[in-house]
C-alpha positions in Angstrom: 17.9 -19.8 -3.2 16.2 -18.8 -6.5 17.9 -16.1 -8.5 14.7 -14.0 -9.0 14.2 -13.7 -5.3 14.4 -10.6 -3.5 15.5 -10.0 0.1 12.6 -10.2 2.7 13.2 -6.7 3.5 13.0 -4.9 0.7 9.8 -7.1 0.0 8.4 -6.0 3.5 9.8 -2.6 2.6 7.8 -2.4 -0.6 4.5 -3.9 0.9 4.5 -1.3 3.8 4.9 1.3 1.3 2.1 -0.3 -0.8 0.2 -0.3 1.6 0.2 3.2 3.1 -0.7 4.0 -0.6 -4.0 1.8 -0.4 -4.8 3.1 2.9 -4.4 6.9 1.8 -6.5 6.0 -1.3 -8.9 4.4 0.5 -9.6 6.9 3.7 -9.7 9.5 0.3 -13.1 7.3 -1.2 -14.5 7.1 1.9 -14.3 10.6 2.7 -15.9 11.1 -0.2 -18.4 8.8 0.3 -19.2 10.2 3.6 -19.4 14.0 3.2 -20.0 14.4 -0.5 -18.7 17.6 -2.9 
């Protein structure tokens, strides 16, 4: 195994996190896209 890998989980870990980040971001433009200020 390569020295520079990390464990699946914390990889899974991080892209779950990542992705609730996108999600949020994403629901935000589109909120804003639908009912403008």
């Amino acid at each position: 195994m390569p020295g520079g890998q990390v464990s699946p989980s914390v990889t899974l870990d991080k892209l779950d996190a990542l992705c609730g980040v996108l999600r949020c971001k994403v629901s935000t433009i589109i909120e804003h896209k639908l009912d403008p200020p």
